[in-house]
N, C-alpha and C positions, 0 to 999 in steps of 0.2 A: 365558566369557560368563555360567555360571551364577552368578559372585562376583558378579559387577559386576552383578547382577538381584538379587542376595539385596542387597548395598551401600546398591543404589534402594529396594529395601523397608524395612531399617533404616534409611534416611535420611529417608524421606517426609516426616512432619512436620518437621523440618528445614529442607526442599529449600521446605515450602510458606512458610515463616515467613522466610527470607529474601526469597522472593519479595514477602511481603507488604510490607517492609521497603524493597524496593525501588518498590514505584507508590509509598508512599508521597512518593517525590522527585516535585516539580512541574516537570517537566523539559519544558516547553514550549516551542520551539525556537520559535515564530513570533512570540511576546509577550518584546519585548529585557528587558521586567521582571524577568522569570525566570532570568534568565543566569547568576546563582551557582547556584541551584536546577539548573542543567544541567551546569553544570559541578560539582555535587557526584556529580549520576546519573554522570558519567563517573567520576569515580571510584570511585565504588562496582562501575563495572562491571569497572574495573581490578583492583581489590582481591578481586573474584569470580573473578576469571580465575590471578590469583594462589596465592587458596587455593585453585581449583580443582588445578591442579597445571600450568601453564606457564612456562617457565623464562626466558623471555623476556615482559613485559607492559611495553607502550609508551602514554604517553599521546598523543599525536602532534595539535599544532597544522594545522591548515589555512587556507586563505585563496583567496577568488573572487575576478574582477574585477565589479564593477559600477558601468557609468555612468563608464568609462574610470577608475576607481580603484581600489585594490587594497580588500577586505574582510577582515576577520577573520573566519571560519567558527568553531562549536564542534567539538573534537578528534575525531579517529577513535580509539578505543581499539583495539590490536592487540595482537594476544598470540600466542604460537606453545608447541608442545612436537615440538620436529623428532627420532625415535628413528632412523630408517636414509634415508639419502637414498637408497637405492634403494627401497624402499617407496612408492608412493603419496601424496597430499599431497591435503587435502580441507581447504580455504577456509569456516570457516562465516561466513553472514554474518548480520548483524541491524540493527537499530536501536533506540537506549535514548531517544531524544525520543517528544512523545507529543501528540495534535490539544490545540486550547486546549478545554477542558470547556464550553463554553456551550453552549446557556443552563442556568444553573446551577439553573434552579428545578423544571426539568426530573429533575433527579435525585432518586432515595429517601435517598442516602445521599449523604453529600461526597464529590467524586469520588477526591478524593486519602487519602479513609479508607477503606482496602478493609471490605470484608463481603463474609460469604458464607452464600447462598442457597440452599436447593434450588429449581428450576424444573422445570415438566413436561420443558425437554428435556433438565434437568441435573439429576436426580431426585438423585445423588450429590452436589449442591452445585456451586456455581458463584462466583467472585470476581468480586464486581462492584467498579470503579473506572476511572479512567480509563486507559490502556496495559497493562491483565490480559492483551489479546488480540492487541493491533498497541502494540507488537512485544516488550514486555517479558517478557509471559509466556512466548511462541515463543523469545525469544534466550535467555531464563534455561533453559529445558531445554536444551539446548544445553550449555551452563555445567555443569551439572549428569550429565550424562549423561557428558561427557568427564573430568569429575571419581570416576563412579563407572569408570570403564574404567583410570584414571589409579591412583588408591589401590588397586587392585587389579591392576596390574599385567596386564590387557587391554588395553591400547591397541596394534592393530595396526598402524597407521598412523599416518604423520605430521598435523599438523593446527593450525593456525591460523583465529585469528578476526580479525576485521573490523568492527567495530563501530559505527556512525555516533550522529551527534547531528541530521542535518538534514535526514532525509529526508520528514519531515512538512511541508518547506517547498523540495519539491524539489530536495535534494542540489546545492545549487549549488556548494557548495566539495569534492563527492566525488569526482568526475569530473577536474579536476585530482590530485585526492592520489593516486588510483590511475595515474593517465599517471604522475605523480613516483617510484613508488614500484612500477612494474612486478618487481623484482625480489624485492623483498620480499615481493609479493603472490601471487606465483608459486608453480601449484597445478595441480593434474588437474583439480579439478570445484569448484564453489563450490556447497555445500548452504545453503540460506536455508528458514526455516519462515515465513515473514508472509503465508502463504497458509491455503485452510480447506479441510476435506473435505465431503462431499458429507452426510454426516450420523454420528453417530456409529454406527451398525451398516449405513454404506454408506461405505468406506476411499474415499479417490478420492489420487490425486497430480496435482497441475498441472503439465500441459504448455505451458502458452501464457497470454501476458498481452498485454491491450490498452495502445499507447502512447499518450501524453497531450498536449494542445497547451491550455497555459491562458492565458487572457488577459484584461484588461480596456478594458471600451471606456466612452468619457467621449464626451457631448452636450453641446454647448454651442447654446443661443438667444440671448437677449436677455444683453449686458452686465452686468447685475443680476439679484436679484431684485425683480418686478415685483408690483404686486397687481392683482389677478385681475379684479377689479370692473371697472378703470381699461383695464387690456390686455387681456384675457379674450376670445377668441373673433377678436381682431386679430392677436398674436402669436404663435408657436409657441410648444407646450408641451414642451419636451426629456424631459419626460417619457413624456407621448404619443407620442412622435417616438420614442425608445425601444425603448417595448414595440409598436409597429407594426413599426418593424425586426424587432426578436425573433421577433415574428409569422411573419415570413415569409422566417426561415432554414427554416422544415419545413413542407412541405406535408401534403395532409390527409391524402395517405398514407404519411404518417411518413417520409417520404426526403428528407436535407436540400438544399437547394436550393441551393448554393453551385458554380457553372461551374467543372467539373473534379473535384470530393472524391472521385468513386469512382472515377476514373481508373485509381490505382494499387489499389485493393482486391482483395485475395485474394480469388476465389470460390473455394468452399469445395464440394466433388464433393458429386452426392449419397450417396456411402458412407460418405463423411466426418461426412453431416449424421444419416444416419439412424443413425449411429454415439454421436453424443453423444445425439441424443434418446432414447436408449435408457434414460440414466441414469436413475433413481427422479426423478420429479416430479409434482407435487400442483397444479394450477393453484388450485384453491380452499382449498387449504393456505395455499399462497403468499400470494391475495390475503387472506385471513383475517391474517395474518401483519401486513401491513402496513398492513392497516386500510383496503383498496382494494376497490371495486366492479365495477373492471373492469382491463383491463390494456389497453395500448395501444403502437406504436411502427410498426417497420418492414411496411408490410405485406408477406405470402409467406415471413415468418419468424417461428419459436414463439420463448418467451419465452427459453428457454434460449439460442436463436440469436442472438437481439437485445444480449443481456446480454455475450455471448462473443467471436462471428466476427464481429458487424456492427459499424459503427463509430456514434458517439452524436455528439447535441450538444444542450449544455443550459446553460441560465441556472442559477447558483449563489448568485448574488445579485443586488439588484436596490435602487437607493436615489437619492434625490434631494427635494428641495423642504422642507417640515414633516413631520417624524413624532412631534413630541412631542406630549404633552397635549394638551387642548383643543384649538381649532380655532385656524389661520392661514391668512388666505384669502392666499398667496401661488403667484404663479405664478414655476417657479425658473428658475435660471441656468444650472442643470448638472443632470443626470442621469448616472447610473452603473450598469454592469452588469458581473458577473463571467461568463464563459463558458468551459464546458470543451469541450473535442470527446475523446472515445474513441478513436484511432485501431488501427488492422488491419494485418496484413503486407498488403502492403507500404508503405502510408504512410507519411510522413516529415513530423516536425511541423516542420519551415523553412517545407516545400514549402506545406503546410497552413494554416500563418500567413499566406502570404502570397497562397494563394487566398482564404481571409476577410477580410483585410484590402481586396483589392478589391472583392469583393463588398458588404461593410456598409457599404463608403462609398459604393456607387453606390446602395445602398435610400436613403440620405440626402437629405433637399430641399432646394433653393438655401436654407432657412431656416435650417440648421443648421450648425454644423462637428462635424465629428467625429473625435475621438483613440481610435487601438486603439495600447494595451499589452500587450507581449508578456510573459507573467510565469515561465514555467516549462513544462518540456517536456518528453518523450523518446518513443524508439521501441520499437512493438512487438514480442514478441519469442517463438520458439518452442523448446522441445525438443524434441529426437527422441529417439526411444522403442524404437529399436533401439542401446542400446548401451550396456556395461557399468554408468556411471553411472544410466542409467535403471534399467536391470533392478534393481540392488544396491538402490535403492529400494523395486523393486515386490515383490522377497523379504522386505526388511525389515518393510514393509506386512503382506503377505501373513501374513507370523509372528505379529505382533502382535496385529492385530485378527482371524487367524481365517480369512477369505478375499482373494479376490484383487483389489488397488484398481482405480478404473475410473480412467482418465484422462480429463481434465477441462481445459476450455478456463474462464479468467476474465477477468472484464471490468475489474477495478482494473490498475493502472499499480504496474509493479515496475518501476525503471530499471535497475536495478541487470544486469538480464535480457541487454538488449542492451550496457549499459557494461562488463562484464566479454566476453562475447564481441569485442566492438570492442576493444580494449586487449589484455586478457589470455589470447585466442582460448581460454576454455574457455567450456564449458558451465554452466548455473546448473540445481540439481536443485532444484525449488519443494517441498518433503517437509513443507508445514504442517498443523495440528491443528484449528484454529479453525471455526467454523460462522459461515455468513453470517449466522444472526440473532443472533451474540454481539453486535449493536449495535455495532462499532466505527464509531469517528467520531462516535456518537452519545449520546446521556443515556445512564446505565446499562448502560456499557459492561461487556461480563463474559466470563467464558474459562473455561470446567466442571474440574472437579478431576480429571473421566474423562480429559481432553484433555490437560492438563497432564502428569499421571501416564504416560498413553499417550505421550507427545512422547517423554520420558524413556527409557520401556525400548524405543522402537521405535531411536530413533538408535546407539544401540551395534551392532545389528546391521547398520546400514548402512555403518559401518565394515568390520564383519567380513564382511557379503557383498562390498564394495565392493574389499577387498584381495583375496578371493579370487577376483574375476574377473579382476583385473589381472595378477594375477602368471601 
């Protein structure tokens, strides 16, 4: 272990400059414009895995169904370096696609030209650009860590990677490739970092992620578009019609109103709760943070809880009639809305879909019709915390930063959580670096050099602890 920590030191500016190398690819999986730009990131990530030292690096096509036809997906990159099949096997997984950057005017710098910063929480510098933090920067340590364990001749254990292109647009062709490919994929534990910790001098590992039910609903009124003056106050506005619906998915006390959603919901014991709320939190930190006055949701649950154990639903977008320039007194023909729900163990986004789908058509007036699209989805999912896999984490933690990580419930959608469970009956160890306010998803997206650096020398060791529980 001490080569391969001396290796990461001599390598650092290296390790940071191919990184840099890499946001630089516009690898945007949801804008079809980009699709050579994605399919160069995949190779790049091939070519990493390569020199990093795997003997085995596959580009590997994939393909969904949609709308009863077959689709072309962007590749999974795989790669393996297998030393004793009686040894242990540790799956890492990642994702090389990255959110679209808008609104771009919103950013300091172009989001596809890194820089780097120091900031009060990144006083060592910080790489701002688009995918520093989700997921390019998280999967390149990765790359890099098994590279320093590799040229040094510490690699305890077997190990393969898994690399996607389409998870920023729900993995719809992943889920297939893994059913196709259980053999190949076939592992003790699958380690993924696209998760964050609790602060940089407070280690956390994620236990548990919220699953996702996304959808979009379309209003239709009048045939055309109408003007306002002429029909105004006689016909329905699908607009109006809309945001009243939206209205009154949540009541005023934040509990959404949909016949049946917490049916299935996990309550969560009081040891449980006064367990995570122990964690370090700041409410006037927070609301500072996000430029908020107040906080608001479920009531009978802290903020912590709402974000984590509770389940959500919320408008993500929202459009219909004129929004350009100057004024058009039109009253429209369609409205649109995008809506995510959060879900919790035990929830299942079918079952979910198709409790809101009754419900928003019954808000709806003889005036209207109304279309719900079902767009992407999955289920939530937990680790436990008694067992090898976890522990070889919470050592690895533990060495790195100093003291001992606190486990941590999160509220984003990792599918990957329950799709490997389901398929490949292993466990997923969430061991990521990133901090909630590095902006991902949003302008200014950035990922600390402390974070990156620490990815690095922490994951060797979760090898080396992770072999030595098993054996």
């Amino acid at each position: 272990m001490k080569n391969a920590q001396e290796y990461i030191e001599n390598n650092k500016q290296r390790f940071l400059d191919e990184l840099l190398d890499l946001l630089r690819i516009p690898s945007i999986s949801a804008d079809p414009s980009y699709k050579n730009d994605v399919l160069r990131c995949a190779g790049f990530v091939a070519q990493s895995l390569r020199d990093a030292g795997c003997d085995v690096v596959e580009i590997c096509p994939t393909s969904h169904v949609k709308n009863g036809a077959a689709k072309e997906g962007y590749p999974v990159i795989y790669g393996e370096k297998l030393i004793d099949k009686k040894l242990p096997t540790v799956l890492v997984y990642g994702h090389y696609d990255v959110q679209p950057p808008d609104p771009l005017d919103l950013w300091d710098a172009p989001p596809f030209e890194p820089v780097i910063k120091k900031t009060k929480v990144h006083p060592d510098g910080a790489i701002f650009a688009r995918g520093s933090c989700d997921d390019k920067g998280q999967t390149y340590m990765h790359v890099k860590a098994f590279e320093a364990m590799v040229k040094t001749g510490s690699l305890p254990c077997n190990v393969k990677f898994c690399v996607e292109g389409e998870e920023e647009v729900g993995s719809p062709s992943f889920r297939p490739f893994v059913e196709q490919n259980k053999e190949k994929l076939a592992c003790d534990v699958v380690l993924c970092s696209d998760t964050s910790i609790i602060a940089n001098d407070v280690p956390s590992i994620t236990t548990g992620v919220r699953g996702l039910a996304y959808l979009q609903v379309e209003v239709t009124g009048p045939g055309r578009d109408l003007h306002s003056g002429v029909y105004g106050g006689g016909v329905a506005n699908p607009i109006n019609v809309l945001a009243e619906i939206i209205s009154k998915l949540i009541d005023e006390n934040g509990h959404i109103t949909i016949p049946g959603f917490y049916d299935d919901v996990l309550e969560e014991g009081e040891k449980e709760r006064a367990a995570m709320n122990r964690a370090p939190f700041n409410l006037q930190d927070y609301m500072d943070d996000l430029g908020i006055g107040a906080v608001q949701g479920e009531d009978g649950y802290t903020t912590t809880e709402r974000t984590s154990i509770r389940p959500a639903l919320d408008c993500n977008g929202i459009w219909g009639g004129y929004t350009g320039e100057g004024s058009k007194t039109v009253l429209p023909s369609k409205a649109f809305a995008k809506i995510s729900m959060r879900l919790v163990p035990h929830q299942r986004s079918e079952k979910v879909y198709d409790l809101f789908e009754k419900h928003f058509k019954s808000l709806a007036p003889p005036s209207v019709k109304v279309k719900v699209i079902r767009m992407h989805g999955g289920e939530p999912g937990v680790t436990p915390t008694n067992t090898p896999e976890y522990q070889a984490a919470f050592k690895a933690v533990a060495k790195t930063f100093g003291k001992e990580p606190i486990p941590k419930r999160e509220g984003g959608y990792i599918p990957i959580v329950s799709l490997f469970k389901d398929v490949l009956d292993v466990d997923s160890i969430l061991m990521g670096f990133g901090l909630n306010s590095d902006a991902i998803h949003s302008p200014n997206e950035h990922y600390g050099l402390f974070n990156f650096y620490k990815g690095i020398e922490t994951i060797p060791y979760y090898y080396r602890y992770y072999t030595e529980l098993k054996s």
